[in-house]
N, C-alpha and C positions, 0 to 999 in steps of 0.2 A: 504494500500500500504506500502512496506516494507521501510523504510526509509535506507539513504545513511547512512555510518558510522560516529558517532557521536565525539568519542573519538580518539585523535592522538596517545593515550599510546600504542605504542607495546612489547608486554612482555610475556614472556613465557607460555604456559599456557590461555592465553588472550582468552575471549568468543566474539570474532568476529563474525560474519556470525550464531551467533546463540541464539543472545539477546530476539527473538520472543519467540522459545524453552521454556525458561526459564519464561517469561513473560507470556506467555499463561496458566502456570501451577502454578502459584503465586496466594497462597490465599487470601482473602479480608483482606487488613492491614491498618493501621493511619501510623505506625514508620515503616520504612524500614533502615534495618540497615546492610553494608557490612563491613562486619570483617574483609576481605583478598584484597581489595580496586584491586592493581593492576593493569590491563589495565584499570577497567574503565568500561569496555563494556556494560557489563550490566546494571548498575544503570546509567547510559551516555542516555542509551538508553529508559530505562523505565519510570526515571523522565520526560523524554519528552512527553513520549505518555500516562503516567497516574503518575502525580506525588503525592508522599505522603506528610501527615500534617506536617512531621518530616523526613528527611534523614542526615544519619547519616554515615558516610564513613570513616574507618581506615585503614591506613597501620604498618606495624612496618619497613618499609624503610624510612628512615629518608628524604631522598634526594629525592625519589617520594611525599613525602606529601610536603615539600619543594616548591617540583616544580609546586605542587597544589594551596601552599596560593599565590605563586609569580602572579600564573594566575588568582588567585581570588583578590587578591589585586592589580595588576601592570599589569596589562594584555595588556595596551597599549605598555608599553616599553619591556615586553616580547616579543611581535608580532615583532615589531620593529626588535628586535635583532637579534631572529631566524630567521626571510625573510631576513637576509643579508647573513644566512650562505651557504658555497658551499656544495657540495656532494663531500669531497675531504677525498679520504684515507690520504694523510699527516694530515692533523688538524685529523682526527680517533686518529691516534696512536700517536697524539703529545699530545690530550687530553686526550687518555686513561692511560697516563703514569703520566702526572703532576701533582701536590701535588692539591686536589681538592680547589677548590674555597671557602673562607669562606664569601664572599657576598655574600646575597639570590637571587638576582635578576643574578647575574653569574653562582652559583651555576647551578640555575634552567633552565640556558641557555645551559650550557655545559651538564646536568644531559638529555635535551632534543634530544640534537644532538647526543650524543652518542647511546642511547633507541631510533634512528629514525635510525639510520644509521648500527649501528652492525646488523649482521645476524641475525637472529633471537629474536632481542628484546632486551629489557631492562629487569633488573630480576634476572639478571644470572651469575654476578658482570663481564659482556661484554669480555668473553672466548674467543668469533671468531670474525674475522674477521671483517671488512667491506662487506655488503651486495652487492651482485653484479647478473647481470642478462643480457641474452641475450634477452629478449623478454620485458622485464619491464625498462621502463625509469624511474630510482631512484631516479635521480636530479628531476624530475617533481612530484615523490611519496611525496618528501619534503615538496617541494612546496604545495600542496594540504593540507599534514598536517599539517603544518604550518596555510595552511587559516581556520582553524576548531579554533584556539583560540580562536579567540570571542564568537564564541558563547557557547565553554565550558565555558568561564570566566562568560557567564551571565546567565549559568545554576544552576552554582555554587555557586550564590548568598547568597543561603540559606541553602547552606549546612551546617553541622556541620563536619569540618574534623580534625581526631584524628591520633596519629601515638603512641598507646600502644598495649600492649600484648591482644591479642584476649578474655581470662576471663575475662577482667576488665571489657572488654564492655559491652560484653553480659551479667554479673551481672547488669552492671548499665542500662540498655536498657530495658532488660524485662520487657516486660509485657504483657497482652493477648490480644493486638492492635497491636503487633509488630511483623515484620515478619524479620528473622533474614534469610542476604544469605551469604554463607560461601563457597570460594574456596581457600581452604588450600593450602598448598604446594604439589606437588605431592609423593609420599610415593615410599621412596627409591631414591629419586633425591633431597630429601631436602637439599643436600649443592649446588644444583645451585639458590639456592637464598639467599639476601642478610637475616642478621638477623637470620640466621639457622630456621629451625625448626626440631624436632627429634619425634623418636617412641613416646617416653613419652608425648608429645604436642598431635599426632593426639589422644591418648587415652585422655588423658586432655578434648580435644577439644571434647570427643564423650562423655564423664564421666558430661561433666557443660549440653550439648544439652539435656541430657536424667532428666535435671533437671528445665528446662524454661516451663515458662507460657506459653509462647508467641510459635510461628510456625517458622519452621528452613527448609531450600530449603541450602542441602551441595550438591557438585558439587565433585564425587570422582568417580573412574576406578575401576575396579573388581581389586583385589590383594590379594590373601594370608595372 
C-alpha cells in the first residue's frame, strides 16, 4: 500500500507522488547516499519502507540542511514554533525581505514557512509569490505539514547529513555497496536554485559517475 507523504520539504523539482518509481528500480545496496538532498522525497520515503546500513544525505543549501539538524536535534521546539504560524501573506513578505536569522532554531523556522508557503516551493531563492488557491485550503496544507515533524525528526536519527559540493561525497562514499541517487539541478534553470550550479558541474557530475565502484540512479529530462 502506497504510503501518505513523508517529507514537509516542498521544493522545486521535488519527487513527490513518485518515490515508489524510483524505489522499485533501486539496486541491492548497504550505503545509500543523496547528493542533491532537496525535498527529501525520496530517501523520506525509502528509508521507511527498506532502510539502509548507512544513509547519507547532502545539500549544498546551507539553510535547508540547517533546517534538517534543527529537526534532528530540536525537533520539539521546532514543532512548537511552526504550529503557531499563520498562513498570512504579511509575515511572507515581511520574512522574505528581512536580514535572515542567525539563530539555528529561527533560522530553520522562518527557512520552513517560507519553503511551505511561496508558490511553488523552497529552492528557488522564493521568486513568487504567496501560494494561493481556490479549491485547496492552505492554512490547513500547513497545518498537516507541520504534523509530519516528528516523525521526520525520528527518521533522521541516523542519518549522516552533509551540506558540500556533490564530488567530495561521492569520492568519499564509494564503494560497491553503495548506491548513489542524484537529482541535480535542472539544466538551463540552474540559477533558480540557491548555490548555482552551471554547465561545467552537470559535466563534472557525469565525468566522477563514469568513475564509481558503487551504482548511481541520476534523475534528468531529455535536453540537448
Amino acid at each position: 500500500m502506497k504510503l501518505k507523504r513523508l517529507s514537509n520539504i516542498k521544493w522545486i523539482g521535488g519527487k513527490h507522488g513518485k518515490e515508489e518509481l524510483y524505489i522499485d528500480l533501486m539496486p541491492k545496496h548497504d550505503i545509500f547516499c543523496d547528493c542533491f538532498f532537496g525535498s527529501g522525497a525520496v530517501p523520506f520515503y525509502k528509508e521507511t519502507v527498506n532502510p539502509s546500513k548507512l544513509t547519507i544525505v547532502n545539500d549544498i543549501n546551507d539553510r535547508l540542511v540547517n533546517y534538517m539538524m534543527v529537526l534532528k536535534d530540536n525537533p520539539e521546539q521546532l514543532y512548537k514554533e511552526c504550529s503557531a504560524l499563520p498562513y498570512s501573506e504579511s509575515l511572507y513578505e515581511k520574512w522574505k525581505w528581512e536580514p535572515w536569522p542567525e539563530n539555528n532554531l529561527e533560522s530553520a523556522v522562518r527557512f520552513y514557512y517560507l519553503m511551505r508557503v511561496c508558490f511553488g516551493g523552497g529552492g528557488h531563492k522564493y521568486r513568487n509569490g504567496i501560494g494561493l488557491s481556490k479549491t485547496q485550503n492552505k492554512a490547513k496544507q500547513l497545518i498537516s505539514a507541520t504534523e509530519l515533524i516528528p516523525g521526520m525528526a525520528e527518521l533522521i536519527k541516523t542519518w549522516n547529513i552533509l551540506s558540500r559540493d556533490f564530488e567530495e561525497v561521492i569520492k568519499f562514499y564509494d564503494t560497491k555497496d553503495t548506491l548513489f541517487f542524484l537529482d541535480p539541478p535542472y539544466h538551463d534553470h540552474e540559477n533558480m536554485y540557491f548555490g548555482g550550479f552551471e554547465e561545467k558541474d552537470h559535466i563534472r557530475l557525469k565525468e566522477r559517475l563514469d568513475k564509481i565502484k558503487g551504482k548511481a540512479m541520476v534523475c534528468y529530462y531529455s535536453s540537448p
